[in-house]
N, C-alpha and C positions, 0 to 999 in steps of 0.2 A: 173653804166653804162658800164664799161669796164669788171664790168662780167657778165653780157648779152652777149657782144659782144665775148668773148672769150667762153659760151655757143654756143654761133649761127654757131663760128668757125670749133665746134668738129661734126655740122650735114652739114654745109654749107661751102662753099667756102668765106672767109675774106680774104682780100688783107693783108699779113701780115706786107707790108708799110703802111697800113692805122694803123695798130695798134702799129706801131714804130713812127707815128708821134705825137699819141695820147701821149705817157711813154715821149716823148720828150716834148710835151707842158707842162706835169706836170712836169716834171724838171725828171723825173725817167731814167737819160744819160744807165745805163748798160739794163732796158729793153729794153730801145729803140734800142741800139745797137744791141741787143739779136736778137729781130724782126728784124731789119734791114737785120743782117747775116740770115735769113730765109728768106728773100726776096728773095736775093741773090740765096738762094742753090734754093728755088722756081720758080727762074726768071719771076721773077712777075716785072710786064711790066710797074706799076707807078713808079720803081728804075728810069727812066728815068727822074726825077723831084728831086733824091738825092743830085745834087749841087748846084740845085739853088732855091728849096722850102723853105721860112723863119719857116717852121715850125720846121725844121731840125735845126736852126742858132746854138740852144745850142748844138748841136754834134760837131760843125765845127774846134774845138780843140782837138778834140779828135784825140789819135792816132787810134785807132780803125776804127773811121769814115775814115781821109785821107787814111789809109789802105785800106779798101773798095772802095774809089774813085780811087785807083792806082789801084787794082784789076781790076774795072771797066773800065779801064783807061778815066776817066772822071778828073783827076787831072791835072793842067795843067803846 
């Protein structure tokens, strides 16, 4: 399924928080992160769901993630 979608990415626009949440349900913490930081440089507008979507929960120790949420300043 996730390479269809990372197919559909290279002709199509993919949100690439959609596909940071997906490496994060499979426990895959450095893809998701990966995608995450491409959101970011993308500002791609579902980031707005980064603190408090539980799809995210396993990133939430991550220093990488809180790094991201200071960036954003979404940290509190």
């Amino acid at each position: 399924m996730m390479d269809e979608v990372l197919r559909q990415a290279q002709i199509r626009f993919v949100s690439p928080y959609g596909i940071a949440s997906y490496h994060a349900v499979a426990g895959d913490v450095p893809a998701a992160l990966d995608w995450l930081e491409q959101a970011y440089q993308q500002r791609d507008g579902t980031l707005v769901w980064l603190k408090v979507h539980p799809r995210l929960d396993v990133l939430r120790g991550e220093p990488r993630f809180r790094e991201l949420l200071a960036r954003m300043r979404l940290e509190s």
